[in-house]
N, C-alpha and C positions, 0 to 999 in steps of 0.2 A: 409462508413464502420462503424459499432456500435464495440464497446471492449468488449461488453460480448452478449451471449444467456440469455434468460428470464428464462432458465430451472432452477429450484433449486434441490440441489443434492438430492439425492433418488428418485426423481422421473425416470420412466421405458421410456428408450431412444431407438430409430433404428436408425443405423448409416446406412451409403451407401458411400463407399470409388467413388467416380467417375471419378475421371482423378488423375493423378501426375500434381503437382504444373507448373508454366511453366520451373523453373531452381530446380526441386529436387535434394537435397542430393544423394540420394538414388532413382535408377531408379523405378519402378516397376516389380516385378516378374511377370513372365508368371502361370497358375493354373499348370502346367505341374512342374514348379521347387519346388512352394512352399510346405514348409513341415508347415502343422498346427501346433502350440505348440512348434514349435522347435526356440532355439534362435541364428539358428547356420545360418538364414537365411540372406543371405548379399544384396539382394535385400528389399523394401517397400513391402507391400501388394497386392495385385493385383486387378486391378479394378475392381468396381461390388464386391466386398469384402461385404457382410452383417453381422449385429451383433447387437442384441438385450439385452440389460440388463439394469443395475442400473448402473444411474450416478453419482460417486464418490465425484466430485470434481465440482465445480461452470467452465463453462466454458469462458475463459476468454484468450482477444489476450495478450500474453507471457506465457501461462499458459500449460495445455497439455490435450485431451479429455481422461480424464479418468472412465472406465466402469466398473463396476464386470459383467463380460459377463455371460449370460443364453444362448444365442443362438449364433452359428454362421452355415451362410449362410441355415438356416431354420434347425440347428440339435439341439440337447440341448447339449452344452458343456459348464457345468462353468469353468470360467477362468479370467483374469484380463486384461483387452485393456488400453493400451497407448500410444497415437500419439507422434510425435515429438512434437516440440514446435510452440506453436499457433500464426501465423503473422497477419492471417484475418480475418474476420467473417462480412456476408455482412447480408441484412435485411433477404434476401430469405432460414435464417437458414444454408449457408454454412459457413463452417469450414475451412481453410486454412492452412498447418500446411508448414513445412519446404518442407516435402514430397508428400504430399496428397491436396486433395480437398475432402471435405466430406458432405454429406448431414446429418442434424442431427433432428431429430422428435421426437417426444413426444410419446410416440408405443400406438395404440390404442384411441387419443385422438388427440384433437384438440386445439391446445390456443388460447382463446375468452380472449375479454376484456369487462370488466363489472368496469362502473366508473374510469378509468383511469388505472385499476387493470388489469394485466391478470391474468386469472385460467383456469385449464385444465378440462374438461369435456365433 
């Protein structure tokens, strides 16, 4: 398990919610309950959840993935993303939060290492 992503913040991120944790908080919502935008929702995200935007904050285990969202599930809505709090983070870029399991990418780009260095390109 590595305690941080290599991303630094501003750089343009795709998230992918993929499964609920195996003892979430918070189960996951069905697409049928979820209300976008609303904070009235007492269920997690629902899986297959997409969201593209700007990465706020250094990702890091105890920390929380935070995004100024530009896209969700391929529409343009800005808005502000914020997981629970982060327990895991494996080599293969997933995220682990209280609730969620998430895949998190670089949108558009690849990270290559050059000299010990990675950069995106």
């Amino acid at each position: 398990m590595k305690e941080a992503l290599p991303y630094p913040p501003g750089v343009i991120v795709q998230i992918t919610k993929l499964s609920a944790c195996t003892s979430p908080v918070a189960e996951p919502s069905s697409w049928e309950d979820w209300i976008p935008g609303s904070r009235n929702n007492l269920a997690s995200l629902p899986v297959n959840y997409e969201l593209r935007g700007i990465l706020m904050e250094e990702v890091l285990v105890g920390g929380f993935l935070v995004v100024f969202r530009t896209h969700r599930n391929g529409t343009e809505v800005d808005g502000l993303f914020e997981s629970t709090t982060i327990v895991g983070i494996s080599r293969e870029s997933l995220v682990e939060t209280f609730n969620s399991v998430y895949q998190v990418r670089v949108h558009g780009q690849e990270r290559k290492e050059k000299g010990g260095q990675n950069y995106y390109g």
